[in-house]
C-alpha positions in Angstrom: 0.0 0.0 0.0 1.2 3.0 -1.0 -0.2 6.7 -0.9 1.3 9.3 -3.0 1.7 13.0 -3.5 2.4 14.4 -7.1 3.1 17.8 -8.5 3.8 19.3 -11.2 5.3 22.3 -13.2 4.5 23.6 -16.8 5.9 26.8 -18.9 4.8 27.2 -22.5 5.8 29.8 -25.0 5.0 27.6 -28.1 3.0 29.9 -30.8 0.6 26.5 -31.0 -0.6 23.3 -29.5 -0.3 21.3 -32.3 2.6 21.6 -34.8 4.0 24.1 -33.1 7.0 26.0 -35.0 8.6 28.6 -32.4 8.9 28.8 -28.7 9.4 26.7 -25.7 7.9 24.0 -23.2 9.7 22.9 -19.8 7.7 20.9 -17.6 8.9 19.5 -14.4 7.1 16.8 -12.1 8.0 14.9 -9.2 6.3 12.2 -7.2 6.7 10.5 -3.3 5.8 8.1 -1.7 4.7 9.2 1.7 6.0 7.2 4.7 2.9 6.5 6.1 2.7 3.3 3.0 4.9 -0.1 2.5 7.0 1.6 0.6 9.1 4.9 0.4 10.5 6.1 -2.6 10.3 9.3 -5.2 10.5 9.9 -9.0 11.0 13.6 -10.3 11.4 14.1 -14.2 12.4 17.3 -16.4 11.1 17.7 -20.2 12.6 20.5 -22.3 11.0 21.3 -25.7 12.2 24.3 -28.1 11.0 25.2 -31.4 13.4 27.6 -33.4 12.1 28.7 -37.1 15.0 29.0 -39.6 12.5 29.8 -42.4 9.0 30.1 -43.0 8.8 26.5 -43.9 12.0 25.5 -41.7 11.7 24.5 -38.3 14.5 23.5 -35.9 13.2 21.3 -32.8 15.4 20.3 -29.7 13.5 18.2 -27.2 15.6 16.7 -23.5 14.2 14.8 -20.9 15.9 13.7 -17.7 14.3 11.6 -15.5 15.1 10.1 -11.7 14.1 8.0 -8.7 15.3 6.2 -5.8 13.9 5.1 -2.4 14.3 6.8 1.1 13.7 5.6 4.8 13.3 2.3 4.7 13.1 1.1 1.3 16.5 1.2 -0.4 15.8 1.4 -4.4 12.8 2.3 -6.6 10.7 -0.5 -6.7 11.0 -2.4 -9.9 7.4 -1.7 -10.8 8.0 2.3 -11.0 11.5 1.7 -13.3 11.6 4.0 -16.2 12.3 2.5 -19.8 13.5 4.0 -22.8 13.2 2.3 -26.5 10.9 3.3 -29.5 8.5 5.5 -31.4 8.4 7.9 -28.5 11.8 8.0 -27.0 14.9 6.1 -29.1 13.5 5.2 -32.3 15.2 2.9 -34.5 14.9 0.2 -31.0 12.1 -2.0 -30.2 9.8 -0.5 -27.5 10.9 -0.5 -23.8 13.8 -2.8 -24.6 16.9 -0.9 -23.9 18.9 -0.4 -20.6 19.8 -2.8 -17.5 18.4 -6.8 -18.3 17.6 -9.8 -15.7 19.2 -13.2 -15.7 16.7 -13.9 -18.3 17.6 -11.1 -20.9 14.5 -9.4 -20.7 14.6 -5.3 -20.4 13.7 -4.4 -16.6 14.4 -0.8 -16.6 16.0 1.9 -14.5 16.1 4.5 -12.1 17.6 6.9 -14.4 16.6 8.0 -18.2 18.1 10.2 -20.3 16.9 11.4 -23.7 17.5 14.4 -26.3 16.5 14.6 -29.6 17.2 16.9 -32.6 15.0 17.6 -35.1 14.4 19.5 -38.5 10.7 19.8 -39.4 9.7 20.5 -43.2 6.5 20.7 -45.4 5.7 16.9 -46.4 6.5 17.0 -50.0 3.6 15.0 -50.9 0.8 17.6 -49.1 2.8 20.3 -49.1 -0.3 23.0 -48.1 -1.6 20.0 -45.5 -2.0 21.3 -42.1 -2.4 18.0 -40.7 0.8 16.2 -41.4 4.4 16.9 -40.6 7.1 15.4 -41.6 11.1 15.7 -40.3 14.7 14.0 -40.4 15.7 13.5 -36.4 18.7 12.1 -34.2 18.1 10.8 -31.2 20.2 10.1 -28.2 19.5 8.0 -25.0 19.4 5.3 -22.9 18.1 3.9 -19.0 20.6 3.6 -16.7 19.5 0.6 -12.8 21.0 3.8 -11.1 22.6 7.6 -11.7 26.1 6.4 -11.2 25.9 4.0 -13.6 25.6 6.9 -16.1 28.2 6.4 -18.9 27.7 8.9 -22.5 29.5 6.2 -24.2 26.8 3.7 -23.9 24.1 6.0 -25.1 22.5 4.9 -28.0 21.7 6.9 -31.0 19.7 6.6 -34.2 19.0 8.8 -36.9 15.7 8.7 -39.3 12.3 9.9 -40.9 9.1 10.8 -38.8 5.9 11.4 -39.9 2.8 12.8 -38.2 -0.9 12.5 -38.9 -3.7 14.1 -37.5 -6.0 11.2 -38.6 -9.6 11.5 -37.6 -9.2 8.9 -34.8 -6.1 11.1 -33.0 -2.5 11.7 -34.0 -0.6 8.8 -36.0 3.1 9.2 -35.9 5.1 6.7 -38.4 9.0 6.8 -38.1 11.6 4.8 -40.1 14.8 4.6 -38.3 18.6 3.2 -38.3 20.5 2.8 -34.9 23.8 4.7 -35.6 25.3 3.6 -32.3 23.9 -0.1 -31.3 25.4 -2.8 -29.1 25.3 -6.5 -29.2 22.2 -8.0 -27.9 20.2 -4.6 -29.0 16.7 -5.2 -30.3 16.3 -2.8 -33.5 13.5 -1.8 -35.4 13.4 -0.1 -38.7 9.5 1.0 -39.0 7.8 1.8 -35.8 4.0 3.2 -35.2 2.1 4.8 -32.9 -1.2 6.1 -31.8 -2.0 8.9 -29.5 -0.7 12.1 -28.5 2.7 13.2 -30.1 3.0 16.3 -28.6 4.3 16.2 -24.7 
């Protein structure tokens, strides 16, 4: 049993919602685990997005996220349940979902207490609806990985991958299609070249 406070932080100078093309988000959130539950433990993450217009059609996009947790009191690590994991459409594409980081005895992906992610972006008209205000399209590197614990951070074991994204505001929410190659990869790394997702694309 566990009872929990949240909170949470948001700043946004974007000039839009959707398909935004100048300005910024940062949005922080943390999380605990009050003492008077089984377990003690907290989670605070920081998300960074900025939107810089190089032309009118142009748009330059840097997005970061750091992400942390650990256990207090009496409980000495983040519970394996509340791990963070990194992989896929929405974080590292170009890697199977949820699949990179720290592994059991059993090779399968069990997450981390600490994530790191940033992402670079350059966000152009899709050359086949080029006056379509309901797709975007953009060439992207990304860079991350999910570390069991913050000194176990190492920058040369971040993974990256480089790619195409698409984005569809389909009638039944947004649809976001990438096609991606891992430019740094490691032995035993699950990779995917064509990934898709459904639901929100923007936070």
């Amino acid at each position: 049993n566990t009872l929990e406070l949240t909170a949470s932080y948001s700043h946004d100078t974007r000039n839009k919602a959707v398909f935004a093309n100048k300005g910024v988000l940062h949005r922080f959130s943390a999380q605990v685990a009050l003492p008077s539950g089984d377990l003690q433990y907290f989670k605070v993450r920081y998300k960074h997005q900025r939107y810089i217009p190089i032309t009118r059609k142009l748009t330059l996009f840097l997005k970061g996220e750091v992400a942390y947790g650990d256990g207090y009191d009496t409980t000495g690590a983040l519970p394996f349940y509340e791990n963070y994991f990194v992989g896929g459409v929405r974080s590292v594409r170009g890697f199977k979902d949820n699949s990179l980081g720290p592994r059991d005895s059993n090779n399968r992906p069990i997450g981390g207490a600490y994530k790191v992610l940033t992402s670079l972006e350059l966000i152009f008209p899709p050359p086949f609806a080029t006056n379509s205000r309901a797709f975007r399209v953009s060439a992207f590197i990304d860079v991350g990985n999910v570390y069991r614990d913050v000194d176990d951070f190492n920058e040369a074991t971040l993974r990256i991958s480089g790619g195409l994204s698409i984005i569809w505001i389909s009638p039944v929410g947004p649809i976001r299609l990438s096609f991606a190659k891992p430019i740094r990869e490691f032995a035993g790394d699950e990779t995917q070249v064509v990934q898709f997702s459904l639901g929100s694309a923007f936070f």
